[in-house]
N, CA and C atoms as a LAMMPS dump frame, in Angstrom:
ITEM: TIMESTEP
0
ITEM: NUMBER OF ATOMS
330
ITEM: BOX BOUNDS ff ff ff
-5.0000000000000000e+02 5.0000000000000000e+02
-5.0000000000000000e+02 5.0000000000000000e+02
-5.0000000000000000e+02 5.0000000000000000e+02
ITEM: ATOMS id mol type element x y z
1 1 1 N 59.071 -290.836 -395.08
2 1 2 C 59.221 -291.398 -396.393
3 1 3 C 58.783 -292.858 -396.339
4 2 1 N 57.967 -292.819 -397.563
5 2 2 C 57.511 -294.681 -397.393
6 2 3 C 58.353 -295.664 -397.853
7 3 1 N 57.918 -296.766 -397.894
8 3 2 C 59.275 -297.94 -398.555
9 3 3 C 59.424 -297.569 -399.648
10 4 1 N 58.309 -297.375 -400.311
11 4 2 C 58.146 -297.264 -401.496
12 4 3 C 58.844 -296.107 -402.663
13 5 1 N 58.6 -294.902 -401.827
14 5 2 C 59.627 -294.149 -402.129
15 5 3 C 61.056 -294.071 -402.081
16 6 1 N 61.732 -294.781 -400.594
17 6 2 C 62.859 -295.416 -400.841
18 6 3 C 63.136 -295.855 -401.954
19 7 1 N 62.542 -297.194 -402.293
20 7 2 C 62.543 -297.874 -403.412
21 7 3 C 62.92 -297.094 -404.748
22 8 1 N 62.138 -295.877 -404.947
23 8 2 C 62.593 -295.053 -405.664
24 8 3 C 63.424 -293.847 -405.934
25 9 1 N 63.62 -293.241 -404.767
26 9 2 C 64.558 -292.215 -404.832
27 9 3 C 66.003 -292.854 -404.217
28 10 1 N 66.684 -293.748 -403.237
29 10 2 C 67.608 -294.016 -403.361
30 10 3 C 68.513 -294.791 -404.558
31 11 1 N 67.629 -295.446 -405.349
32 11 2 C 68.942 -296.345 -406.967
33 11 3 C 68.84 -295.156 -407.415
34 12 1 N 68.074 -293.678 -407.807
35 12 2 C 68.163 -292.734 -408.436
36 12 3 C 69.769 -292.14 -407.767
37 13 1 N 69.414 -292.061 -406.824
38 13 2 C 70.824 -291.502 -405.585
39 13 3 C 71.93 -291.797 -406.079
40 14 1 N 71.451 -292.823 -406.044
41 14 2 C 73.515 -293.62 -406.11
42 14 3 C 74.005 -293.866 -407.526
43 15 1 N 72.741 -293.756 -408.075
44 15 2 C 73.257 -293.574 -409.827
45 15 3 C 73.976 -292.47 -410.352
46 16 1 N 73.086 -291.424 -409.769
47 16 2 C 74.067 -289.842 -410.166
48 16 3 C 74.871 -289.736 -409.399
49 17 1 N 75.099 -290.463 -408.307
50 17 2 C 76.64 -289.846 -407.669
51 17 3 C 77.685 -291.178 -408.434
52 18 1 N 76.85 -291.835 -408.924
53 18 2 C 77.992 -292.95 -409.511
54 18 3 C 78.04 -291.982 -410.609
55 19 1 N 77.395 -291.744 -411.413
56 19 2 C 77.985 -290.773 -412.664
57 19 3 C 78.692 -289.802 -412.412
58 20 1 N 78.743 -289.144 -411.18
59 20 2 C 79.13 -288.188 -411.392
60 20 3 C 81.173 -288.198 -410.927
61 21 1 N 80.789 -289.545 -410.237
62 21 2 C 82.193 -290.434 -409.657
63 21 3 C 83.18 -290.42 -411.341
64 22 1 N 82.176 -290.962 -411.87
65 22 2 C 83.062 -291.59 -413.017
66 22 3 C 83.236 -290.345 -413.854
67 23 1 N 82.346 -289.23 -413.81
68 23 2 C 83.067 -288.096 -414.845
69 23 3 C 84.555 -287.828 -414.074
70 24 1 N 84.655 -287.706 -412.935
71 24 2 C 85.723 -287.381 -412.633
72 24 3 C 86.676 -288.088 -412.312
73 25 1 N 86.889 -289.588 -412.305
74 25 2 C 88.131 -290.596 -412.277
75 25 3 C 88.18 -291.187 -413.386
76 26 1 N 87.346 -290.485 -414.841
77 26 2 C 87.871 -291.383 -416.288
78 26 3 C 87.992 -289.711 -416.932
79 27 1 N 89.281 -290.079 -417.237
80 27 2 C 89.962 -288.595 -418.108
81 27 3 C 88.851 -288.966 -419.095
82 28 1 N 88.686 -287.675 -419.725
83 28 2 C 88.045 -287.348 -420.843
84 28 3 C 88.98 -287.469 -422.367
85 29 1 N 90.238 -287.913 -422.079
86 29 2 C 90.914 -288.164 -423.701
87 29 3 C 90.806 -289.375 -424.155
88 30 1 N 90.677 -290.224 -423.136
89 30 2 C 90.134 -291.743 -422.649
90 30 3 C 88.605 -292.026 -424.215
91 31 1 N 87.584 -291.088 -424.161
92 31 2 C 87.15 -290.881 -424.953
93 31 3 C 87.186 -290.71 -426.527
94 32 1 N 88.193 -289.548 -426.36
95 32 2 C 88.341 -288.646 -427.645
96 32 3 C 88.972 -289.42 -428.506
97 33 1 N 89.575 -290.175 -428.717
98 33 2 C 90.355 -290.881 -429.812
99 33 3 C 89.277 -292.503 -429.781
100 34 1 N 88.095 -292.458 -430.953
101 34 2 C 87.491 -293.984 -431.511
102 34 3 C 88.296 -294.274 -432.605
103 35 1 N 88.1 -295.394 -432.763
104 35 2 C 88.939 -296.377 -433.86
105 35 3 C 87.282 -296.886 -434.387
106 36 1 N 87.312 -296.411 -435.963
107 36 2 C 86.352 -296.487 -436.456
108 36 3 C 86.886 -297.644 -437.705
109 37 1 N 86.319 -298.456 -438.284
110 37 2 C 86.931 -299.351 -439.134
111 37 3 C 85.965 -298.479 -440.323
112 38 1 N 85.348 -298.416 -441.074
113 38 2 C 84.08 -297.859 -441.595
114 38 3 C 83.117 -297.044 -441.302
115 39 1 N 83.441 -295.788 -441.527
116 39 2 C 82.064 -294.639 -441.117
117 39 3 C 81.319 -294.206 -442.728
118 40 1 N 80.132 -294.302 -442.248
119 40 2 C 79.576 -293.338 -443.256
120 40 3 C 78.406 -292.357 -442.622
121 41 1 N 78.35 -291.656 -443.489
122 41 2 C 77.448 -290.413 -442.75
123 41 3 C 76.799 -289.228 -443.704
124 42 1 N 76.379 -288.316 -443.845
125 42 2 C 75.542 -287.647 -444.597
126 42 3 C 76.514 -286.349 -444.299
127 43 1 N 76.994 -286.042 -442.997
128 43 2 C 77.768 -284.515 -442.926
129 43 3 C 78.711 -284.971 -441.965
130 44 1 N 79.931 -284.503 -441.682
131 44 2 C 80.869 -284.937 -441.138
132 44 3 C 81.363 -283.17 -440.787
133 45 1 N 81.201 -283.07 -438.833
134 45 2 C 82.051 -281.389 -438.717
135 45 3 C 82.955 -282.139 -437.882
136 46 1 N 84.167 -281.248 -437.858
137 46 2 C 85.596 -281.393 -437.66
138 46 3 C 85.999 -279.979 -437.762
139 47 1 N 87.63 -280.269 -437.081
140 47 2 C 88.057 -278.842 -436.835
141 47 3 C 89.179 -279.454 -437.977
142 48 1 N 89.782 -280.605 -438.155
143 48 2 C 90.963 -281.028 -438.503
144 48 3 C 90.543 -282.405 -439.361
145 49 1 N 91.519 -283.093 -440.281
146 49 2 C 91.659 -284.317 -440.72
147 49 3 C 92.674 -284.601 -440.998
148 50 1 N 93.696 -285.561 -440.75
149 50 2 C 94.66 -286.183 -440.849
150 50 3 C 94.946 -287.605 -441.339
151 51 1 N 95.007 -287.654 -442.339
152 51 2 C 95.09 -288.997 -442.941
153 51 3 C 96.982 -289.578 -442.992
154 52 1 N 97.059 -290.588 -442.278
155 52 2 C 98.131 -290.947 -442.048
156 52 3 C 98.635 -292.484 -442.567
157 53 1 N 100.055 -293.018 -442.716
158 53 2 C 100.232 -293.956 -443.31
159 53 3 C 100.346 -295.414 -442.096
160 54 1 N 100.862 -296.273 -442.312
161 54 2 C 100.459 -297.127 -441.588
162 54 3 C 102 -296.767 -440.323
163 55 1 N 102.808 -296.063 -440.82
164 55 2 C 104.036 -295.465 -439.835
165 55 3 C 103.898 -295.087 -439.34
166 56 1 N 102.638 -293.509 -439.206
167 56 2 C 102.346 -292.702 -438.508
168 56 3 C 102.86 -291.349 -439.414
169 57 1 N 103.376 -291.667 -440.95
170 57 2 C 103.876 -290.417 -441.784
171 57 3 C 102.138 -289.481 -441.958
172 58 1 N 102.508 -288.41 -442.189
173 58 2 C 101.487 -288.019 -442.402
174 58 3 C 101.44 -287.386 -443.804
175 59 1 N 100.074 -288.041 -444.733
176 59 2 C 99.856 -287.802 -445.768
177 59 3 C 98.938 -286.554 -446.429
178 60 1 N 97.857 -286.419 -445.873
179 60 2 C 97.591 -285.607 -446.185
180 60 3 C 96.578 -284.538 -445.117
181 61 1 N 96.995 -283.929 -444.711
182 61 2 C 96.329 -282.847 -443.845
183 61 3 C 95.193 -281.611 -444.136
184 62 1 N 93.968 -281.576 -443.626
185 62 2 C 92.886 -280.694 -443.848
186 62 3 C 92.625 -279.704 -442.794
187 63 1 N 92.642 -278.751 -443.169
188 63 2 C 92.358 -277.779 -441.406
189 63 3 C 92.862 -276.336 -441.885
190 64 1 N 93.102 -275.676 -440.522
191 64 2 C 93.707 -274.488 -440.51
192 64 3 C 95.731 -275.039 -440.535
193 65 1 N 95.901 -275.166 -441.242
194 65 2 C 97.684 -275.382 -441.41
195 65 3 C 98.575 -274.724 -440.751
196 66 1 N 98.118 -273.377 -441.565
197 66 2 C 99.862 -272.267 -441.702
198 66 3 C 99.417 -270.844 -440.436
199 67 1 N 99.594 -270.421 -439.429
200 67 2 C 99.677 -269.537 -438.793
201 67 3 C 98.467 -268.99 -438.719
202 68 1 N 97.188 -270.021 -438.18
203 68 2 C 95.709 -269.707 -438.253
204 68 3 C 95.568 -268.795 -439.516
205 69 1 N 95.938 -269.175 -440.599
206 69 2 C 95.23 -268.43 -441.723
207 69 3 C 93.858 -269.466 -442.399
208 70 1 N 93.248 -269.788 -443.142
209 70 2 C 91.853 -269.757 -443.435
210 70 3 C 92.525 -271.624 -443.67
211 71 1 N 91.12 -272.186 -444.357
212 71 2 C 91.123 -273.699 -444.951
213 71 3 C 92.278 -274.027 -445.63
214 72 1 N 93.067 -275.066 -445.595
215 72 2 C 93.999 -275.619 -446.288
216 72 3 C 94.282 -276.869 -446.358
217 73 1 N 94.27 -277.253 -447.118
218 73 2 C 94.756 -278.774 -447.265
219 73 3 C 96.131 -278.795 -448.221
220 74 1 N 96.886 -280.069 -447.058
221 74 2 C 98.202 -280.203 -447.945
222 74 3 C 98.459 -281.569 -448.071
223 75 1 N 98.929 -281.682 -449.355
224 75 2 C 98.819 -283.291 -449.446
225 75 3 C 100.745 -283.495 -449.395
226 76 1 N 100.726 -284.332 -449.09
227 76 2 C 102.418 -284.97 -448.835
228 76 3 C 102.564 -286.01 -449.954
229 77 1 N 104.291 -286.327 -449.912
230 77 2 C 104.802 -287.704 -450.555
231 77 3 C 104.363 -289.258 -449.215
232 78 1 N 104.908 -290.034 -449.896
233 78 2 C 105.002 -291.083 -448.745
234 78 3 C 106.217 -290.481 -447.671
235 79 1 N 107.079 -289.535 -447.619
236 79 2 C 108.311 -289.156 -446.881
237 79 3 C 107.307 -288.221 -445.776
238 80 1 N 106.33 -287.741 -446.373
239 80 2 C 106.278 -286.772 -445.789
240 80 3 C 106.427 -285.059 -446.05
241 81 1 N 106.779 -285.523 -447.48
242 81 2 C 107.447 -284.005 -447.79
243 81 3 C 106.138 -283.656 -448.778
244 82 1 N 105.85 -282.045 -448.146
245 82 2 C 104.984 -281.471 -448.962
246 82 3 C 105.292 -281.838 -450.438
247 83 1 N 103.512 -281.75 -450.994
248 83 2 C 103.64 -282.097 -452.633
249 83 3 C 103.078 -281.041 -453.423
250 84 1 N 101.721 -280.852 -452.536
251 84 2 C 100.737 -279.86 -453.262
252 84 3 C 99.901 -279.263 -452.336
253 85 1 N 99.538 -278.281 -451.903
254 85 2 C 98.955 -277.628 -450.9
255 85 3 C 97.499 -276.622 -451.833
256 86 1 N 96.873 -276.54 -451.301
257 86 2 C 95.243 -276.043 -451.537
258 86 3 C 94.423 -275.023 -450.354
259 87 1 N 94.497 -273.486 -450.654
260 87 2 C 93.811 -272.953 -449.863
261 87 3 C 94.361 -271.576 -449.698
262 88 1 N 94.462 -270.857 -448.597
263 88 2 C 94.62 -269.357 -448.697
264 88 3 C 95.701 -270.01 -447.567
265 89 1 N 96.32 -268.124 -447.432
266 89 2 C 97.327 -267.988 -446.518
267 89 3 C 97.548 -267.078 -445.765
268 90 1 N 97.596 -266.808 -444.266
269 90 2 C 97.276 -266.123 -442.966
270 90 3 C 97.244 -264.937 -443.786
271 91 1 N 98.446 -264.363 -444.423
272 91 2 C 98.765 -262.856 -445.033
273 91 3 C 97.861 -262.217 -446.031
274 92 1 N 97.349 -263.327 -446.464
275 92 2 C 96.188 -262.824 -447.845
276 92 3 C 95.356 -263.846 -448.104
277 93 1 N 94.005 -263.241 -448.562
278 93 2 C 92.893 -264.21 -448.36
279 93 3 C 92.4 -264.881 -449.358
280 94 1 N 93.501 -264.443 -450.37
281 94 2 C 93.233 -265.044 -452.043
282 94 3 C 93.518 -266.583 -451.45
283 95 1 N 92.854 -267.38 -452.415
284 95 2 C 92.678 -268.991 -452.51
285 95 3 C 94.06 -268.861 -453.57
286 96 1 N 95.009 -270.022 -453.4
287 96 2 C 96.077 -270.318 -453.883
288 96 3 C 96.312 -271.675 -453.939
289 97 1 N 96.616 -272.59 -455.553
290 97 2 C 97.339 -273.699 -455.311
291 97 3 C 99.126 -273.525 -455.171
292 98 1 N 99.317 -274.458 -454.365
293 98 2 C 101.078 -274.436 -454.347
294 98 3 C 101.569 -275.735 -454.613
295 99 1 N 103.008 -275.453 -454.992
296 99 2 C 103.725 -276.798 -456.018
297 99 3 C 104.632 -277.526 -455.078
298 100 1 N 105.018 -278.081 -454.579
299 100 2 C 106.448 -278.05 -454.223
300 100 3 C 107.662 -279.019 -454.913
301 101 1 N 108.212 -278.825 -454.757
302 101 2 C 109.339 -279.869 -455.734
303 101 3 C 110.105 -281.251 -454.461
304 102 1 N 111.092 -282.208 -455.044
305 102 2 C 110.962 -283.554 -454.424
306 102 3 C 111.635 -283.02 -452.378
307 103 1 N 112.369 -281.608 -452.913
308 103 2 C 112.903 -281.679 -451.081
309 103 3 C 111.57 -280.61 -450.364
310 104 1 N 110.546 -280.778 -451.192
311 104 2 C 109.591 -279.898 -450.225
312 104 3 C 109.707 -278.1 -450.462
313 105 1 N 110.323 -277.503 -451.39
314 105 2 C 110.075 -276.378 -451.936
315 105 3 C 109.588 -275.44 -452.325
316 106 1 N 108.979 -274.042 -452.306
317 106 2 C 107.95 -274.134 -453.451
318 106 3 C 108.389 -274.348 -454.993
319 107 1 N 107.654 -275.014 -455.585
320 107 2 C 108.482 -274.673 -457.026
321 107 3 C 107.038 -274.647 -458.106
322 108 1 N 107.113 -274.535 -459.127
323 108 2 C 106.078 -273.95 -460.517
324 108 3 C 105.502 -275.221 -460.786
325 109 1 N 103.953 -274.669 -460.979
326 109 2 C 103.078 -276.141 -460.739
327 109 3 C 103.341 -276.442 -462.224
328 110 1 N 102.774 -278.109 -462.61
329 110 2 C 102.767 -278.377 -463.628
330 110 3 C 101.499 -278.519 -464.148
């Protein structure tokens, strides 16, 4: 092997074993959670959305909800307590709005 090739195939060397060092001594959740101040974007995929208050209450939730049944979104009070929910339900695949009243109930929409 010439110098020259040295020159080139060893920083290649030690680069991928440095990458490959660091896939495995930086957890990967280390990642998963960015703090975005402002996104915009044209399509946005997700499995989930969680919009939360500055407590950590959670306001309004998008995803699979209730016992892997289909899309749902449920929107909360500031407590936390269901308000109005949007979507189908594990048992039946009809699309349904739901009401709930102030302790989280179902009760008759208005």
């Amino acid at each position: 092997m010439t110098s020259r090739e040295r020159w080139t195939v060893y920083p290649l060397l030690f680069l991928a074993i440095g990458l490959a060092v660091r896939a495995v001594t930086i957890p990967e959740e280390r990642f998963a959670a960015a703090q975005v101040g402002d996104l915009e974007t044209a399509r946005l995929t997700c499995r989930e959305i969680v919009v939360q208050a500055e407590d950590g209450t959670v306001l309004i939730h998008m995803g699979r909800v209730i016992n892997a049944g289909g899309g749902r979104i449920e929107i909360k009070d500031d407590k936390g307590i269901d308000s109005i929910a949007i979507g189908t339900r594990p048992d039946d695949r009809s699309g349904a709005v739901e009401c709930y009243d102030a302790e989280g109930r179902p009760a008759a929409c208005r």
